[in-house]
Each structure stands twice: as C-alpha cells, then as structure tokens.
N, C-alpha and C positions, 0 to 999 in steps of 0.2 A: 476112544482115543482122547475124546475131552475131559475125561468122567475124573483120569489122572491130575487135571490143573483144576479145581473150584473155580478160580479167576476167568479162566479160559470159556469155562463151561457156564459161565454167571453172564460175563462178557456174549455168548454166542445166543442164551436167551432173550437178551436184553437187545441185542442187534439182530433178529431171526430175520426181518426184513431185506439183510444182502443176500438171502439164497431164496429166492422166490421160488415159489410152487411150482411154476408155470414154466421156468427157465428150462430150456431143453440144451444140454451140449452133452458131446461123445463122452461117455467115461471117464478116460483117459483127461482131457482136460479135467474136470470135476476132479480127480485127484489132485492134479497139478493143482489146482486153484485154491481146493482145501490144505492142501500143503502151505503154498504158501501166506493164506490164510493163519493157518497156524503159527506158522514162523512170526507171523508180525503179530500176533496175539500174543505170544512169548517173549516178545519184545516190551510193547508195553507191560504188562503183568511185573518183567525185572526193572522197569525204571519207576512203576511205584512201589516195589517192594527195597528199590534205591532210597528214594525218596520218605519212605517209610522209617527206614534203616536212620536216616540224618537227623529226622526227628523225636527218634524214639530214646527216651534216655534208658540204655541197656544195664548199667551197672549205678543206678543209685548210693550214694553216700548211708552210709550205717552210722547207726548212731555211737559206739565207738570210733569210728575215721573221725563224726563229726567233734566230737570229744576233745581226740586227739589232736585236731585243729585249732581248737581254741586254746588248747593248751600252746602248742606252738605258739600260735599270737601271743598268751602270755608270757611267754620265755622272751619275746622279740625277736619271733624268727619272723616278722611279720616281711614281705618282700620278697625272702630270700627264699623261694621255690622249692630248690635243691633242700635247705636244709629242715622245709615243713616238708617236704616228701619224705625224708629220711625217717624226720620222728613219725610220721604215719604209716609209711612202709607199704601200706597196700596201693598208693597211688605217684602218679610220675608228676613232675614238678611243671609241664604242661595244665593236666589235669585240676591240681592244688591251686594254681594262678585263676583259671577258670573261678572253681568254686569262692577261690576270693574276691573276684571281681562281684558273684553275685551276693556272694553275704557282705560285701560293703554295702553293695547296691540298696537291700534290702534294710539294711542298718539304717541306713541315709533316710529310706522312707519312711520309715518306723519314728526316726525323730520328729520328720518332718510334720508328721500325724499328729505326735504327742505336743508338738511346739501350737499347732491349728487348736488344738484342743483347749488349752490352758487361758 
C-alpha cells in the first residue's frame, strides 16, 4: 500500500518507532489506525509537494524571451507590462513585471560592485 507514495514509504521508515513490535490490538483497529495513518501521511506529503510547487521556478525565461525583453526596454516599453508581454508573447504582463523587478534588481547590484571596485 505504501510502496505506491516514496514519501509515504520514506516517512513510515524513518518513523517505524509509532508501530511497536510489541503493541497488541484487534485487527480491525490496526486497519482503522493504518488507515488513518495513512490519510495524515497524504496530507503532509501534499503540503510539501505545495510547498515545493511555490518555490520551484517551473517555466524559466529562454534566452530568446530574455532577448526580447531587452529589446522592449530598448523601444521604451520599459513599465508598461501589457505592452513588453505583447512584444514577447510567450509571457503575461504579471509574469514580465516580476522578471523586471529582478533584472533591475540585479543591475543595481552589479553597479554597485563595479562602483566598490573603482
């Protein structure tokens, strides 16, 4: 039954200590208990595969989009979201804003480096 979840079956070795050797009950409980057992081990497993999901970047920028972005900026679509998603096309003008917040970010540091340096 575990053999299906890795997490589940990584989780149940690592915790083998809640089902003692020695523990005696009817059956019938022991189902119940591994039941619910179970349930709550599928619970967590989905809130770090949540968890996992928010911080995992699924769709990285290509180096084309990125291309196409800096073109943007050079036209002076620098701000206007809508109109640097349009010229890139593959991304929504949420997404565009994002990536601009971090490549100023990253600009800013990059002077700040060169300016330390000099």
């Amino acid at each position: 039954m575990f053999n299906k979840h890795p997490k589940i079956h990584k989780i149940l070795q690592d915790n083998f200590e809640i089902f003692p050797e020695n523990y005696l009950v009817q059956p019938q409980q022991m189902d119940e208990g591994i039941e619910q057992y179970h349930k709550y081990l599928e619970q967590i497993c989905n809130q770090t595969s949540k968890e996992e999901k928010k911080t995992k970047n699924k769709n990285p920028w290509t180096d084309e989009e990125r291309r196409l972005f800096k073109q943007a900026i050079k036209e002076g679509s620098s701000k206007d979201w809508k109109a640097m998603a349009a010229i890139i096309k593959t991304r929504s003008p949420p997404q565009v804003r994002s990536y601009y917040q971090k490549y100023m970010k990253k600009k800013r540091q990059k002077l700040k480096s060169e300016n330390k340096n000099e």
